[in-house]
DRENVO-57156 format. One record per residue (C-alpha): residue number from 1; residue in one letter; chain; x, y, z negated. Coordinates in steps of 0.25 Angstrom, whole numbers. Each point is the difference from the previous one (the first is absolute). Layout:
# residues N
{pt NUM,a,A,{X,Y,Z}}
...
# end
This chain:
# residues 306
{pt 1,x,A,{288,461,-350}}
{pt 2,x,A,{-1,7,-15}}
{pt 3,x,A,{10,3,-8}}
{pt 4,x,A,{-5,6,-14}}
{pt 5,x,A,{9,5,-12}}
{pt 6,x,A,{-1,-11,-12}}
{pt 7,x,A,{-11,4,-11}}
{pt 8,x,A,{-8,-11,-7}}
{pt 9,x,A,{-12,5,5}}
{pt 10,x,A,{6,1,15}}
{pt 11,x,A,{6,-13,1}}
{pt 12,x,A,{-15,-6,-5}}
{pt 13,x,A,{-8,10,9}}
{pt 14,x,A,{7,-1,13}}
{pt 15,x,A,{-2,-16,-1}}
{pt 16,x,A,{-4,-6,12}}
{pt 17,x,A,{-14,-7,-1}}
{pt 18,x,A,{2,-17,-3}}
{pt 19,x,A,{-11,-9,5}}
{pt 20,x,A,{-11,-3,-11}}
{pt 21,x,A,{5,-10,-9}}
{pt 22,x,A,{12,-4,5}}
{pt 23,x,A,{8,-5,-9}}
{pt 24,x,A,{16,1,-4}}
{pt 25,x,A,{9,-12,8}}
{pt 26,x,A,{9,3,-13}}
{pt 27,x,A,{3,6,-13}}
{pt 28,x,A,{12,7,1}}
{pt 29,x,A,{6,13,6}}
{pt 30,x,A,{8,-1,12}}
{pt 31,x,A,{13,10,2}}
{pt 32,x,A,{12,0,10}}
{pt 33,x,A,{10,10,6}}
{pt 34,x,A,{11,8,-4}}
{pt 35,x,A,{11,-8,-10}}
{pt 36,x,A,{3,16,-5}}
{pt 37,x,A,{-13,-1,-3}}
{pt 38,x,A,{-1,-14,-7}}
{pt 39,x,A,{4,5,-13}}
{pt 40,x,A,{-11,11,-2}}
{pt 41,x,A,{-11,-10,6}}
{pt 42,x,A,{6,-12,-9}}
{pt 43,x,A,{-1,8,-13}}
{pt 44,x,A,{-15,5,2}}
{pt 45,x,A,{-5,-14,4}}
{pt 46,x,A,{5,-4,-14}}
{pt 47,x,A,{-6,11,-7}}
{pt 48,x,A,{-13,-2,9}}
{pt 49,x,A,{1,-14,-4}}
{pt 50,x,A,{3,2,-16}}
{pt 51,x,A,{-13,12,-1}}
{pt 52,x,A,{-10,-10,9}}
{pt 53,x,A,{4,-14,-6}}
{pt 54,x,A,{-3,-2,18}}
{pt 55,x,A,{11,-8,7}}
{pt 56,x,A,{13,8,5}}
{pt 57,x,A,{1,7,14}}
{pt 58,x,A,{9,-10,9}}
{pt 59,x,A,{10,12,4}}
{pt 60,x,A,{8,-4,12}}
{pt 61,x,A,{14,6,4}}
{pt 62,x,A,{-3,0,16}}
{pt 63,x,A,{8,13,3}}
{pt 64,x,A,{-9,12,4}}
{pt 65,x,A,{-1,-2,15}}
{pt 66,x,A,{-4,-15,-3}}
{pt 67,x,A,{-10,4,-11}}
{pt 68,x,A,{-5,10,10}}
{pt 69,x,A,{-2,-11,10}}
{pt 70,x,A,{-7,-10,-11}}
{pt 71,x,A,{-9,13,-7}}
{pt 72,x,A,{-3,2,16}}
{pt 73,x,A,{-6,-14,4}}
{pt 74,x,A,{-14,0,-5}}
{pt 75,x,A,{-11,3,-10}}
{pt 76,x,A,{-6,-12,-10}}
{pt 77,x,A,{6,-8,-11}}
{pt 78,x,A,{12,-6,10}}
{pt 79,x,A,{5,13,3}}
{pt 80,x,A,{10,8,-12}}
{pt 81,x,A,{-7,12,-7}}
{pt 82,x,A,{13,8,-2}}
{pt 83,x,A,{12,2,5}}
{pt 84,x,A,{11,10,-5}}
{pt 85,x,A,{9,7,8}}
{pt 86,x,A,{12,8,0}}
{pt 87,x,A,{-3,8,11}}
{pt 88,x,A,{-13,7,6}}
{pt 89,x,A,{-8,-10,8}}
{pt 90,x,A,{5,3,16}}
{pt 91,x,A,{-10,3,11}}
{pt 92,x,A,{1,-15,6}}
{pt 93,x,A,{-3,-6,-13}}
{pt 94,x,A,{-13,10,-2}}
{pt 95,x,A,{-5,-6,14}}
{pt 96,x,A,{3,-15,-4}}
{pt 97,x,A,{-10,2,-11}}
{pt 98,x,A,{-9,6,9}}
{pt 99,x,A,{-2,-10,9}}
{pt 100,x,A,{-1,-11,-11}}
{pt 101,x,A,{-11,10,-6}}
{pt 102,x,A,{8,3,-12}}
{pt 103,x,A,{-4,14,1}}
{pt 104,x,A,{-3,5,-13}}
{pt 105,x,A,{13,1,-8}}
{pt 106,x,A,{5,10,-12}}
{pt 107,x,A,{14,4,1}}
{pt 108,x,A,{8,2,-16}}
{pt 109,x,A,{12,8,0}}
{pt 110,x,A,{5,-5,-14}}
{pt 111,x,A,{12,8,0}}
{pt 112,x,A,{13,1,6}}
{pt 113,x,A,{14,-12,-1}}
{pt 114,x,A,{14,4,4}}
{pt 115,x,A,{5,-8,11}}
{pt 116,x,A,{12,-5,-11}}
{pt 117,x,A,{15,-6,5}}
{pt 118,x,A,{7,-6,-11}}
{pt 119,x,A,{11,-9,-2}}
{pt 120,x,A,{6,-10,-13}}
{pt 121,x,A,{2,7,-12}}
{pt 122,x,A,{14,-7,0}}
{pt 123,x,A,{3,8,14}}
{pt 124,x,A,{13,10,-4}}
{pt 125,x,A,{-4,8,10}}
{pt 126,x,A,{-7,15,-3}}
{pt 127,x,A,{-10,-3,12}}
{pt 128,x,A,{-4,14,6}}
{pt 129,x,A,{-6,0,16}}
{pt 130,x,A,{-4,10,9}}
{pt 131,x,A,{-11,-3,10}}
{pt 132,x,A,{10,2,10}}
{pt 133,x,A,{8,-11,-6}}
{pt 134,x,A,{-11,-8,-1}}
{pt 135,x,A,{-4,-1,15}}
{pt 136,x,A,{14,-2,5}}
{pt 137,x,A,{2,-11,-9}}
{pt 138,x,A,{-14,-6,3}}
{pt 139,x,A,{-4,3,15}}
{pt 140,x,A,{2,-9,12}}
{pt 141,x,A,{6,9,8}}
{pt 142,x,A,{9,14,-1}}
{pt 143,x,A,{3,10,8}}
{pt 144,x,A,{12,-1,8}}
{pt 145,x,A,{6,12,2}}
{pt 146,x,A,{-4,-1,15}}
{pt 147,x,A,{-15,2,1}}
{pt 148,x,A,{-3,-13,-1}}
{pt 149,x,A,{0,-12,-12}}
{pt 150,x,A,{10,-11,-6}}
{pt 151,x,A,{-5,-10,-9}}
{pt 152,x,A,{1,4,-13}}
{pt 153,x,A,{16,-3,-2}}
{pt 154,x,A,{0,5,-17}}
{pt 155,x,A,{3,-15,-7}}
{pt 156,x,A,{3,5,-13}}
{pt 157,x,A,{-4,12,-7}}
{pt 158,x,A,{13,7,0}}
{pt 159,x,A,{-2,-2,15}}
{pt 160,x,A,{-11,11,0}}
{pt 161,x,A,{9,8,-9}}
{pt 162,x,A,{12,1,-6}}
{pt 163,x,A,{-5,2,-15}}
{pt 164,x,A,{-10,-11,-1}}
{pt 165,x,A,{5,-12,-5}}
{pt 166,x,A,{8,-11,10}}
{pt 167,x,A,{-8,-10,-1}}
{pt 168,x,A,{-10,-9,9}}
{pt 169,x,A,{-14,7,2}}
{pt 170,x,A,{-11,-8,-3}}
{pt 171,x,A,{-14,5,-2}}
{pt 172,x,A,{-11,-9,-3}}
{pt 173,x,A,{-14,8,4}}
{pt 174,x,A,{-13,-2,3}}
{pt 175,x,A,{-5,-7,14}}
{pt 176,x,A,{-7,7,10}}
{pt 177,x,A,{-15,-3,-5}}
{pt 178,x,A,{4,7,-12}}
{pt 179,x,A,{-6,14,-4}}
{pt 180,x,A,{14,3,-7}}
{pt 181,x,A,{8,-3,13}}
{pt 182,x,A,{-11,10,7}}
{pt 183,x,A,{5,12,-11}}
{pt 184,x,A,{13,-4,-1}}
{pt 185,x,A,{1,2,15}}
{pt 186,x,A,{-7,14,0}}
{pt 187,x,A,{6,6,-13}}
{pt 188,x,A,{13,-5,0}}
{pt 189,x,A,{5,-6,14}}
{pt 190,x,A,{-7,12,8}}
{pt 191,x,A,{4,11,-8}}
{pt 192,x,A,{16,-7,0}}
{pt 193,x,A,{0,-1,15}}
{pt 194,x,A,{-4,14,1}}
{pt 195,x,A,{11,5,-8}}
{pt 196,x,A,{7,-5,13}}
{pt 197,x,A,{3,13,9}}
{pt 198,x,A,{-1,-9,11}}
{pt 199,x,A,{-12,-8,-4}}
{pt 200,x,A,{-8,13,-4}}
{pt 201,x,A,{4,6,14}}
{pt 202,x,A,{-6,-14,5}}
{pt 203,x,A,{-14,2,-8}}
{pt 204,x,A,{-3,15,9}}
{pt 205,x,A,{3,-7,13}}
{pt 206,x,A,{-4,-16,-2}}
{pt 207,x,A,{-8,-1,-13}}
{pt 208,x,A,{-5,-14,4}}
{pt 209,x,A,{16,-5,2}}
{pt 210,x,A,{1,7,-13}}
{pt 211,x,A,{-11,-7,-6}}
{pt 212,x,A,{6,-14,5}}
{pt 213,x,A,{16,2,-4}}
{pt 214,x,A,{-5,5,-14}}
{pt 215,x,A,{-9,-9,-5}}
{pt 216,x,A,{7,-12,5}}
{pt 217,x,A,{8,-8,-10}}
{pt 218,x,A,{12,-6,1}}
{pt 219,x,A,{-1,-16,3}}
{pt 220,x,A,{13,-5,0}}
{pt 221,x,A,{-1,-7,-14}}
{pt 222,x,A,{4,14,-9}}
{pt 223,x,A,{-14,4,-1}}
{pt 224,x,A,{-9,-13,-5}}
{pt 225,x,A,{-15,0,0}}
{pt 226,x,A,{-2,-8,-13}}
{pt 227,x,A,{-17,-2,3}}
{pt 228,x,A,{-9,7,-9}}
{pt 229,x,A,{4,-5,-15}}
{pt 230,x,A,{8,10,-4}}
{pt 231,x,A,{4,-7,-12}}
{pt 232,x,A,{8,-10,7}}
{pt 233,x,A,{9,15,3}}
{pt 234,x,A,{1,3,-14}}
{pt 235,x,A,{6,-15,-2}}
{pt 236,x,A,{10,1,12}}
{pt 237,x,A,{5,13,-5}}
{pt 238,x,A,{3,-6,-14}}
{pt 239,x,A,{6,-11,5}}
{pt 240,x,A,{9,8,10}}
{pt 241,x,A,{5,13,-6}}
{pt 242,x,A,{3,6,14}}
{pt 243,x,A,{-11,-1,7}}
{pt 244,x,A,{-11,10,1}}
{pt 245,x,A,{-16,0,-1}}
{pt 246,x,A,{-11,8,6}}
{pt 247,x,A,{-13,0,-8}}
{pt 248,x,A,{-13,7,-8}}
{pt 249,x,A,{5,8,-12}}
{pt 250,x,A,{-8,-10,-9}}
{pt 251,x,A,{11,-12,3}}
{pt 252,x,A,{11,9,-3}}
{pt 253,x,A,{-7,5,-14}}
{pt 254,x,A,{-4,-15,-4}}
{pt 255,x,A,{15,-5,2}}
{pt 256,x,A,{6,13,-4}}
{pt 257,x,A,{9,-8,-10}}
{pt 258,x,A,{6,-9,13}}
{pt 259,x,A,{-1,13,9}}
{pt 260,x,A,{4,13,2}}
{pt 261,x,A,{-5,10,10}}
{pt 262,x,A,{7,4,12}}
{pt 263,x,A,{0,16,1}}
{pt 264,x,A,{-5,6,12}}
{pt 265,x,A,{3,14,4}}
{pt 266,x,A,{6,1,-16}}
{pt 267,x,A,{-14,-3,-5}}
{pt 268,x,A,{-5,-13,-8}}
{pt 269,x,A,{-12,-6,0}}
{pt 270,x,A,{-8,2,-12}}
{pt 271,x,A,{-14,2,-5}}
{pt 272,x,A,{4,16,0}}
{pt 273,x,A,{8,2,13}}
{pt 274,x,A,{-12,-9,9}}
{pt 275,x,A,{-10,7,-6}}
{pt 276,x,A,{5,15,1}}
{pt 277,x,A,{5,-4,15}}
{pt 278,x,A,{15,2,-1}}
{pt 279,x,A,{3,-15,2}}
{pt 280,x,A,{-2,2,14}}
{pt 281,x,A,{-3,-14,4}}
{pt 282,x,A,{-14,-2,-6}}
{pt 283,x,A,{-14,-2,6}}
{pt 284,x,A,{-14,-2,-5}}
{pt 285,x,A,{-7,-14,-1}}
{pt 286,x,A,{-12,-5,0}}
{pt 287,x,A,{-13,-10,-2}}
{pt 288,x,A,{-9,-3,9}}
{pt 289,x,A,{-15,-5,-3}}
{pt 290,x,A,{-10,-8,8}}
{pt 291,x,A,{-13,8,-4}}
{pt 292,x,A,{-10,-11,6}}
{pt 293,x,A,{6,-11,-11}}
{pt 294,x,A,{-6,9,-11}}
{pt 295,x,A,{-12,-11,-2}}
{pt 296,x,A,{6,-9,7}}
{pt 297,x,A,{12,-5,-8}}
{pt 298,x,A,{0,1,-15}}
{pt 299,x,A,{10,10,-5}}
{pt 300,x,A,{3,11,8}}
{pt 301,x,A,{-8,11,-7}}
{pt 302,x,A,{7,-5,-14}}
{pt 303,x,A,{14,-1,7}}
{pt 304,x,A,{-2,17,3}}
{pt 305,x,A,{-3,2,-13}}
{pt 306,x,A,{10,-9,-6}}
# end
């Protein structure tokens, strides 16, 4: 498989040859993947569609493991163009394409999001987490002392110390198909379990029990997987001024007179601190483009330059 860097000139050049005169099944650009995405890939589909006068992009919120799997199925006008994603495409997902013959693709890193928790702007309480708060109130299992694990026992976040507020914990975050849930778990849970001297000690002698007792999330109804819209987080935090949402920075900028940032580590997200690399929980994103549908499909060559 070929992946090239995004120029004009690249994505037009390393097309894959179309069948002589074979017409487009459709007229309009096709995107899925990443809902941290969405945004960015919503607002240049208008703009594409305001400088051409051609139909909108439809721009699906599949999540980024589920736009993998649709980008992945197959070339020709059934099959999506694009897909975003907020996380590199994994190795399994490089050989899907392969096997369906989708094996010219240009990867787009269009910059870097903060993995943003926030809360109501009417919550009283100054939120400030460590990573290691984090992961004890989130994982499915804790340390017990003993060598071995308990189910996660913290109930409220006062449970998980005595200076955070007594009140229930409930996180709404993003389900396992999500790019977001995939970050969150390597920059935030990770890094939160290995403040852990008995879970650090673990990663030297057992890193794939390591790997299994800090990535899982809790299940027991505290941590809820609320599908890949995260707009419906931003409404379930307004309406309930205690509980607690995990999304892309670009959620918490749009809503930011309903939300307010949960500090991590004493830094907040913002423009400044994601972009210079103090916020600690950031990670790159990305677009992905199907280089034989340059041709094929109307659109993708204007959408680039859009």
């Amino acid at each position: 498989m070929r992946m090239t860097a995004l120029t004009v000139a690249a994505l037009m050049g390393t097309a894959t040859a179309i069948a002589t005169g074979q017409a487009a099944a459709r007229d309009q650009i096709q995107i899925v993947g990443s809902s941290t995405v969405f945004p960015y890939t919503q607002a240049v589909a208008e703009e594409y569609a305001n400088k051409t006068g051609k139909s909108s992009p439809v721009v699906e919120s599949t999540g980024t493991g589920g736009g993998m799997k649709i980008f992945c199925q197959g070339i020709g006008p059934d099959h999506a163009d694009i897909t975003g994603a907020s996380r590199a495409m994994k190795e399994s997902e490089w050989k899907l394409c392969n096997d369906n013959g989708v094996t010219d693709i240009t990867e787009v890193l269009i910059g870097y999001d903060g993995l943003s928790i926030a809360v109501s702007r009417s919550s009283a309480f100054d939120w400030d987490l460590t990573e290691e708060q984090i992961y004890k109130a989130l994982a499915a299992e804790l340390p017990d002392g003993k060598g071995g694990f308990v189910a996660n026992p913290n109930r409220t976040w006062s449970d998980v110390e005595s200076s955070l507020p007594d009140i229930k914990i409930e996180v709404f975050g993003p389900p396992p198909t999500s790019g977001t849930r995939d970050a969150f778990v390597e920059l935030t849970m990770h890094d939160g379990c290995n403040a852990v001297p008995a879970m650090k000690a673990l990663k030297a002698t057992d890193s794939d029990l390591w790997e299994e007792k800090c990535s899982r999330m809790r299940q027991d109804g505290l941590f809820i997987e609320a599908g890949e819209n995260d707009n419906l987080i931003v409404q379930r935090l307004i309406a309930n001024d205690a509980a607690v949402g995990i999304f892309g920075y670009s959620f918490l900028y749009e809503n930011s007179d309903k939300l307010k940032a949960v500090k991590v580590e004493g830094v907040e997200p913002k423009f400044e601190t994601i972009a210079d690399g103090s916020y600690d929980i950031s990670r790159p994103i990305f677009v992905y483009f199907k280089n034989a549908h340059v041709g094929l499909v109307p659109g993708p060559q204007a959408f680039v330059e859009a």
